[in-house]
C-alpha positions as CSV (number, residue, x, y, z in Angstrom):
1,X,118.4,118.2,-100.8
2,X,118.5,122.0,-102.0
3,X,118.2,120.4,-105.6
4,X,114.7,118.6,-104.6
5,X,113.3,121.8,-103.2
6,X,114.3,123.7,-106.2
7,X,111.9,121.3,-108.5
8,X,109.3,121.1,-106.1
9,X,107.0,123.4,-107.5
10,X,102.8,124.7,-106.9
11,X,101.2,125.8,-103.6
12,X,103.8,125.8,-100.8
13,X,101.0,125.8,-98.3
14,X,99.2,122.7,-99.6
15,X,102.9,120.8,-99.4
16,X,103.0,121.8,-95.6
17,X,99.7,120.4,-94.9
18,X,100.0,117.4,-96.6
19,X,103.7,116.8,-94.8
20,X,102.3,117.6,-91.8
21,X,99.5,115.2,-91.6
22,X,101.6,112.3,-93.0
23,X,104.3,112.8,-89.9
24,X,101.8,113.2,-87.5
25,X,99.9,110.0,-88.9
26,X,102.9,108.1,-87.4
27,X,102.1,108.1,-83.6
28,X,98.1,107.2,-83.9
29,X,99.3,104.3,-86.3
30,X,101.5,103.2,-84.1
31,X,99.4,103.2,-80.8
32,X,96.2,102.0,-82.4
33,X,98.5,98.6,-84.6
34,X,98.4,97.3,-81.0
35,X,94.8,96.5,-81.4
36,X,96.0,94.9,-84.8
37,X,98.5,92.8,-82.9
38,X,97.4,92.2,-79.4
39,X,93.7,91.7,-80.2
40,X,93.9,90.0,-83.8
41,X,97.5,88.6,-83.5
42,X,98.5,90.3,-86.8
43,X,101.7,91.3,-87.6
44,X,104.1,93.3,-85.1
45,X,103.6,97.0,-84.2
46,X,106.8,98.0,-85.7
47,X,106.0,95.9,-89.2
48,X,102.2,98.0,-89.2
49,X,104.8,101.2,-88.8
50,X,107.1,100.2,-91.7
51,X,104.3,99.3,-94.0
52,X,102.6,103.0,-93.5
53,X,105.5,104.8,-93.8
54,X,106.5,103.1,-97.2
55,X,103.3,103.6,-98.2
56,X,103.3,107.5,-97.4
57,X,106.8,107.9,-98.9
58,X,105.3,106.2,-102.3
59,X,102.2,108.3,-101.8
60,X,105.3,111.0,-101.6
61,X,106.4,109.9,-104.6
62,X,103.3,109.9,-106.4
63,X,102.9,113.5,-105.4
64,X,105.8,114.4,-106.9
65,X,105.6,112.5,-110.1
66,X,102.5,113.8,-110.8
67,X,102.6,117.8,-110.3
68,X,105.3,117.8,-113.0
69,X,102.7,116.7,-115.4
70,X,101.0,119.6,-116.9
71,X,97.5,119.6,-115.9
72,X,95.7,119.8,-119.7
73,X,97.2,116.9,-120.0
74,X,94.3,115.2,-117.7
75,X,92.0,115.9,-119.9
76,X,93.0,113.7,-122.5
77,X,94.0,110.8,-119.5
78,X,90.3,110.8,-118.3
79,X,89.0,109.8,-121.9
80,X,91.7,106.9,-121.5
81,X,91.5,105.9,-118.3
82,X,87.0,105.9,-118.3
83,X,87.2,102.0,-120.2
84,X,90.3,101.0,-118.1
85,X,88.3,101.8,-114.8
86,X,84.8,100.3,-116.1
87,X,87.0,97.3,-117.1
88,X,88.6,97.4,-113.7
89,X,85.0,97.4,-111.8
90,X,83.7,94.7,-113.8
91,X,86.5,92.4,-112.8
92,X,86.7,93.7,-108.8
93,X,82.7,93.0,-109.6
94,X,82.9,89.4,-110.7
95,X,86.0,88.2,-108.3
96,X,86.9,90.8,-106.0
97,X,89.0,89.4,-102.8
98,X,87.9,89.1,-98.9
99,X,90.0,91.9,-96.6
100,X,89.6,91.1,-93.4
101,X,86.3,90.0,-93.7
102,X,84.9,92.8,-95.8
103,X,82.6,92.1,-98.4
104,X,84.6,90.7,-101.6
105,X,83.6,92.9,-104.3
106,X,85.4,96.1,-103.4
107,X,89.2,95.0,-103.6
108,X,90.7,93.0,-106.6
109,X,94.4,91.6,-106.1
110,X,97.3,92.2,-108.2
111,X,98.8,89.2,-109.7
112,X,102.2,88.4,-109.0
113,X,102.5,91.5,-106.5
114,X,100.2,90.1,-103.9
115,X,98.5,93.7,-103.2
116,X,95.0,94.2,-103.0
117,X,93.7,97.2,-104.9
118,X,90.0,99.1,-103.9
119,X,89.7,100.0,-108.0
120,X,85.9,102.7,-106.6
121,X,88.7,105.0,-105.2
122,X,90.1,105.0,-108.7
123,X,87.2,105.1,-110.7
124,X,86.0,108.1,-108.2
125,X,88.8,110.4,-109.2
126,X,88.8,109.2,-113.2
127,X,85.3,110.3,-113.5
128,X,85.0,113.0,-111.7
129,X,88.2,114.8,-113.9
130,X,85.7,113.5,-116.6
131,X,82.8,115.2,-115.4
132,X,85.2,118.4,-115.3
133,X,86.6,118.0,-118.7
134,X,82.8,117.5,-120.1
135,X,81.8,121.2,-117.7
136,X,84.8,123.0,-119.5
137,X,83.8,121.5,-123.1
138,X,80.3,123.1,-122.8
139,X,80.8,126.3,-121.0
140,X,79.0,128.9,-122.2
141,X,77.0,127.1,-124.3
142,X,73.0,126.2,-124.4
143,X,72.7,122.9,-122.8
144,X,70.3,120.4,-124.0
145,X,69.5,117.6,-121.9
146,X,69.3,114.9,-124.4
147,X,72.8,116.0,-125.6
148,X,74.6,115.4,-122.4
149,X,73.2,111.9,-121.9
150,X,75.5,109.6,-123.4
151,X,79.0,112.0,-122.9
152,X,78.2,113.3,-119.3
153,X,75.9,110.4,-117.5
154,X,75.9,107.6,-118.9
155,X,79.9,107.0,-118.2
156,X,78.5,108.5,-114.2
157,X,75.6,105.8,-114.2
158,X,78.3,102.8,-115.5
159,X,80.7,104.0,-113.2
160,X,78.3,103.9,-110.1
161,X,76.1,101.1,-111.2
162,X,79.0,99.0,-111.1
163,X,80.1,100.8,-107.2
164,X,77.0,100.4,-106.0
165,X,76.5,96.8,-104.9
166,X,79.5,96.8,-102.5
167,X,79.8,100.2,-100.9
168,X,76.9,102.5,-101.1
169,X,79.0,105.2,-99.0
170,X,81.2,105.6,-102.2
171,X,78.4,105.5,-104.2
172,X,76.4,108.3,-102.6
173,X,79.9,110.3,-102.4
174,X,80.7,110.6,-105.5
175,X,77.0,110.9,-107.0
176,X,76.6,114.0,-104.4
177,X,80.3,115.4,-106.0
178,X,79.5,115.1,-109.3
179,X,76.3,117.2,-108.8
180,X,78.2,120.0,-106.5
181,X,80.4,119.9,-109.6
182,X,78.0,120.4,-112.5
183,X,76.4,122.8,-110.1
184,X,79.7,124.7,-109.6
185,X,80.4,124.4,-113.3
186,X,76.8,125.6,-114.5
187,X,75.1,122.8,-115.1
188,X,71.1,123.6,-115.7
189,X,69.7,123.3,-112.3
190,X,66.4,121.9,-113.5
191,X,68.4,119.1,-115.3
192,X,70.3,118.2,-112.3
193,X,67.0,118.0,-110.1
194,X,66.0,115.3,-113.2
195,X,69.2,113.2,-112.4
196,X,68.4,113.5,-108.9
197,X,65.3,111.8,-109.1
198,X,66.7,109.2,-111.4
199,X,69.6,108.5,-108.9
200,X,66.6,107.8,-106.6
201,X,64.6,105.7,-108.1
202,X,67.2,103.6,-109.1
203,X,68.6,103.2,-105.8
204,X,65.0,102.5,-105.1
205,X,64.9,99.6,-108.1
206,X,68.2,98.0,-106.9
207,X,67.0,97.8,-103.0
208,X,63.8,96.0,-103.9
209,X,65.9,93.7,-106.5
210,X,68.1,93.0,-103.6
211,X,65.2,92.3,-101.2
212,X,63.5,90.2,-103.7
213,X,66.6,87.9,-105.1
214,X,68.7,88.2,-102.1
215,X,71.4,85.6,-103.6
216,X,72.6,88.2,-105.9
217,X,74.2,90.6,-103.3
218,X,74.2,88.7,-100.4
219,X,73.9,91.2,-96.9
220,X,74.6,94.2,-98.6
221,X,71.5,95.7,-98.4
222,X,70.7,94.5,-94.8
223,X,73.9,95.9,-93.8
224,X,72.9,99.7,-95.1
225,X,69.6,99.1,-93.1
226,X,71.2,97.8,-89.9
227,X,73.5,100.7,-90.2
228,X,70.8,103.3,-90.5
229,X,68.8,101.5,-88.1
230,X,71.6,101.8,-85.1
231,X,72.1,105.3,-86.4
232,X,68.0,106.4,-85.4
233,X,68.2,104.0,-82.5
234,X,69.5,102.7,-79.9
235,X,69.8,98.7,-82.0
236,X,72.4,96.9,-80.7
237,X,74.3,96.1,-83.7
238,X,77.8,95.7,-84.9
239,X,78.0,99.1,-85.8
240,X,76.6,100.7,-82.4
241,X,79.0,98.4,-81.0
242,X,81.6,100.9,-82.7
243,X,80.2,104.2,-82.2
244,X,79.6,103.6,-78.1
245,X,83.3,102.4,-78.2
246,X,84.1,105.6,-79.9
247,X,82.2,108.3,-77.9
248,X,84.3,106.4,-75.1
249,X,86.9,107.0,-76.4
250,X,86.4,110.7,-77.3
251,X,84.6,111.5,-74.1
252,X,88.1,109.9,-72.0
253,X,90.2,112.8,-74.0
254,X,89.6,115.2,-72.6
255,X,91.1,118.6,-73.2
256,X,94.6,117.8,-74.1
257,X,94.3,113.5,-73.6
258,X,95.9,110.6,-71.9
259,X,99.0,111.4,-74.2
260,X,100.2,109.4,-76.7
261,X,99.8,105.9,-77.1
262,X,98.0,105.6,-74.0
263,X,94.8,105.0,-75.4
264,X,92.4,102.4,-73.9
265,X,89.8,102.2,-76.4
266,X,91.9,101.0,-79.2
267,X,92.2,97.4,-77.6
268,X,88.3,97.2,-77.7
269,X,87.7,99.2,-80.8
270,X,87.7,97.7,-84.2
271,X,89.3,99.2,-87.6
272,X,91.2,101.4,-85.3
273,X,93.7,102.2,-87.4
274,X,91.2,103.1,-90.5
275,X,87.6,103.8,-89.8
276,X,88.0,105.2,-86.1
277,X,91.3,106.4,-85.7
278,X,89.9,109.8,-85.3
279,X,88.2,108.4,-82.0
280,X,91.6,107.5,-81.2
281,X,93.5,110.9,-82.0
282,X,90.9,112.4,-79.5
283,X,91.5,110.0,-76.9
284,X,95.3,110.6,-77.0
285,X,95.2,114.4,-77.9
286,X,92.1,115.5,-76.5
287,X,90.4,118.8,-77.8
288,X,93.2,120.1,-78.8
289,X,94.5,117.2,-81.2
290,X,90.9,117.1,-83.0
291,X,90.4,121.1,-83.5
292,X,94.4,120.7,-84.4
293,X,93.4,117.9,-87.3
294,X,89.9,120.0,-88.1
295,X,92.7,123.8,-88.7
296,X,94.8,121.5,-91.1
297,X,92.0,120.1,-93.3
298,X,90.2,123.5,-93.5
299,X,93.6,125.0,-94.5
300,X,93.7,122.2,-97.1
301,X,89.8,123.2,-98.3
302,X,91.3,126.9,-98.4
303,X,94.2,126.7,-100.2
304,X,92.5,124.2,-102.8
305,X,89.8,126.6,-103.5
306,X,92.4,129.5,-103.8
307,X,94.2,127.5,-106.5
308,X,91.1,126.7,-108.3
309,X,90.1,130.3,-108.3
310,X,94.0,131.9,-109.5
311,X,93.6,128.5,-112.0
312,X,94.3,130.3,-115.7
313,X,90.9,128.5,-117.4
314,X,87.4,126.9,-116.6
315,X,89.1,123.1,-116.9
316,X,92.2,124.0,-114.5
317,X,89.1,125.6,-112.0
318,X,87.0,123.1,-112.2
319,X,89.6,119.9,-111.9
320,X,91.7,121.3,-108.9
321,X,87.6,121.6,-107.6
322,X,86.9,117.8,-108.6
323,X,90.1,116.0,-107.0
324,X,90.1,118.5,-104.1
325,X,86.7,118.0,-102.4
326,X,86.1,114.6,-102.1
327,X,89.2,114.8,-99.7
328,X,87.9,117.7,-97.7
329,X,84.5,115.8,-97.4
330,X,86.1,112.4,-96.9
331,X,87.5,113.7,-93.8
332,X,84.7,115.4,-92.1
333,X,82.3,112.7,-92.7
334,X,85.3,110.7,-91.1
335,X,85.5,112.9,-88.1
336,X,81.0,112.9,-87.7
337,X,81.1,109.1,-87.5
338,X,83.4,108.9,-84.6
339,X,81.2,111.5,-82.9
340,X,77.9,109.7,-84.5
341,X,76.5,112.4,-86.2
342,X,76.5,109.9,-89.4
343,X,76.1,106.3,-89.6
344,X,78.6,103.9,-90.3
345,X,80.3,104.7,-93.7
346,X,84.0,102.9,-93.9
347,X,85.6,106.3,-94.8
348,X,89.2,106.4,-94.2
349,X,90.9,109.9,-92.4
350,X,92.8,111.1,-95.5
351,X,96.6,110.5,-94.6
352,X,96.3,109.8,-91.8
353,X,94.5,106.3,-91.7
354,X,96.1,103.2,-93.1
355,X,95.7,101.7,-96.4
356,X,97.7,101.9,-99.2
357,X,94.8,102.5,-102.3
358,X,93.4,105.3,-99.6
359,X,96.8,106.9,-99.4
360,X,97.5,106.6,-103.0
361,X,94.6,108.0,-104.8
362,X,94.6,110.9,-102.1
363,X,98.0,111.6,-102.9
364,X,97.3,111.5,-106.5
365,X,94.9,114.0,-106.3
366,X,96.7,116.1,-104.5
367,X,99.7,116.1,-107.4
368,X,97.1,117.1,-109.6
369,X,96.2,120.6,-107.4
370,X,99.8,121.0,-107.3
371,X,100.3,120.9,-111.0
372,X,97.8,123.4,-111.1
373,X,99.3,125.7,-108.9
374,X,102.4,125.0,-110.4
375,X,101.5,126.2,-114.0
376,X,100.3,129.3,-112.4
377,X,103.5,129.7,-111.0
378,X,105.5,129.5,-114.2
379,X,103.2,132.1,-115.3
380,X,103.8,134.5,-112.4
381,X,107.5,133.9,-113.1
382,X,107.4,134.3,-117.0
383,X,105.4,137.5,-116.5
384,X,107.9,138.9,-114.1
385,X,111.0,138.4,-116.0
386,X,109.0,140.1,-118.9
387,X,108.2,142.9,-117.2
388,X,111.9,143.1,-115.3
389,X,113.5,142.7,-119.3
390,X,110.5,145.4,-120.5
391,X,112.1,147.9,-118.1
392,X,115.7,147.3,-118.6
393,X,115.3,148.3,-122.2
394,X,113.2,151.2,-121.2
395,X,116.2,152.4,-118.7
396,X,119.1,151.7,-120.9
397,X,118.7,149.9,-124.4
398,X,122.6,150.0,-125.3
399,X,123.6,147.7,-122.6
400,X,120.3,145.1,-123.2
401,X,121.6,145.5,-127.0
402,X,124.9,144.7,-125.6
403,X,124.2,141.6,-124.0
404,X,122.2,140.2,-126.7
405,X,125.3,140.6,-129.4
């Protein structure tokens, strides 16, 4: 055990956190896999259990594996890994799987494994380290527009084209990352407001396609409009069906809740365990669970951006920045649909809801911030033991003389 600690390196902090809200994740999976079981008659409680905890300790795993890769070795793996995830897309595109229900082109199965794979969470994180790597290539530099077409947007227009017709939430997320990104990385701002406007009007163009060939992506469009439509009023839809089983829940909490696994709500409140389990940590918890969960991400945001800015160059900065966010936002926007202040998105609590590909691609990210942190580390150490052999031979030469013969 003393030996694993010893190689875990990077922020010490970021490791708490991230321990932290994988243990805690235990006890609202467990309550809320009684909806899975009771109400859906799938699987057992303690087989829901099982499955999240191996898929923590591989997310674990993945952590580990990854923050012992140097992190300017990312740059190079984005160029690589941009055709794989296109490829990837196209196929999840063409003959993606039915979860539960859920509209078939966001999950393509493994063969031979028998797991389903959500390849936008992937593609998310591949681009945005190549929207990074493209920032640190032409820092300090005059940007012309025309330059940055084909090497910075048209891999972000592929990427979300090809996102786009199964889950606009993902979509807009990562389109409103990469431009806090080339903002951050200074980006011309008068460019950026150009890509805006394109992003608009395309979305524009792909609604009225929709609308006017409707066989092409069957209820996908609807389904954003229902959404937004529940959102401004009071439409009884599937959706407002959730959120006023939510606020339920949250407004039964309390200050300290009904304890735990002694929520109600979870019987009559579907994707529990994914979507709204944050309604469900409030109802067991109360105030005090949800400000709890709010501390430990804004911790995580902190200690992220303090990596990024002790990072030793622009790429390091700007890539702990791109893997970092998205997490940080994925949670809060989380957290405002339980409490309805946006509509219904399908974004998972990170760590703390299940799914594996969720898990995984979190944790991922997260091993590259560590390896970050970690190379600044090595640093801190080398420049140390410099410093301590610099003033040993100022204090007494003969004996460093000594010990080198």
């Amino acid at each position: 055990m003393q030996q694993l600690f010893k190689n875990i390196k990077g922020d010490k902090a970021i490791w708490a956190v991230v321990c932290l809200l994988a243990l805690f994740s235990f006890l609202p999976i467990y309550s809320a896999s009684t909806n899975l079981v009771y109400v859906v008659g799938n699987g057992t409680t303690i087989g829901h259990l099982i499955k999240h905890a191996a898929l923590l300790f591989i997310g674990l795993f993945i952590i580990y594996g990854v923050h012992k890769i140097p992190y300017r070795y990312f740059r190079a793996l984005s160029i690589i890994a941009m055709p794989v995830v296109i490829l990837l897309l196209l196929i999840t595109l063409a003959q993606g799987t039915t979860i539960g229900g859920a509209n078939a082109s966001r999950w393509i199965r493994i063969p031979f494994v028998g797991i389903s794979f959500q390849t936008s969470t992937l593609a998310a994180l591949v681009l945005l380290i190549h929207v990074a790597r493209y920032l640190t290539k032409i820092k300090d530099k005059k940007v012309a527009f025309k330059e940055t077409l084909l090497p910075l947007w048209l891999p972000v227009f592929v990427v979300l084209s090809l996102i786009l017709p199964a889950n606009f939430s993902t979509t807009a997320i990562i389109f409103g990352m990469v431009m806090l990104l080339c903002f951050i990385g200074g980006y011309p701002l008068k460019y950026l407001m150009s890509i805006i406007g394109a992003g608009v009007v395309c979305l524009a163009l792909f609604v009225l396609t929709a609308k006017a060939f409707p066989g092409l992506f069957p209820n996908r469009v609807d389904t954003w409009i229902s959404r937004v439509e529940s959102f401004m009023d009071d439409a009884d839809t599937e959706s407002d069906y959730q959120i006023e089983k939510a606020k339920i829940a949250i407004a039964t909490g309390g200050v300290v809740g009904l304890g735990a696994g002694k929520s109600v709500m979870k019987n009559f409140l579907p994707q529990s365990t994914s979507d709204f389990i944050y309604a469900i940590i409030v109802e067991e918890y109360g105030l005090v669970g949800a400000l709890t969960l709010v501390f430990l991400y804004l911790l995580l945001l902190f200690r992220i951006v303090v990596v990024a800015h002790k990072a030793e160059d622009v790429f390091g900065k700007l890539l702990v920045l791109a893997v970092g966010l998205p997490i940080i936002f994925q949670a809060f926007i989380n957290m405002a649909v339980a409490v309805e202040l946006f509509p219904v998105t399908g974004q998972t609590l990170p760590l703390i809801s299940s799914g594996g590909t969720s898990i995984w691609m979190t944790c991922l990210a997260i091993g590259v911030i560590l390896s970050v942190s970690a190379k600044r580390e090595e640093e801190v150490v080398e420049a140390s033991a410099k410093a301590t052999q610099k003033n040993k031979v100022e204090e007494n030469p003969l004996e460093v003389l000594s010990e080198q013969l």
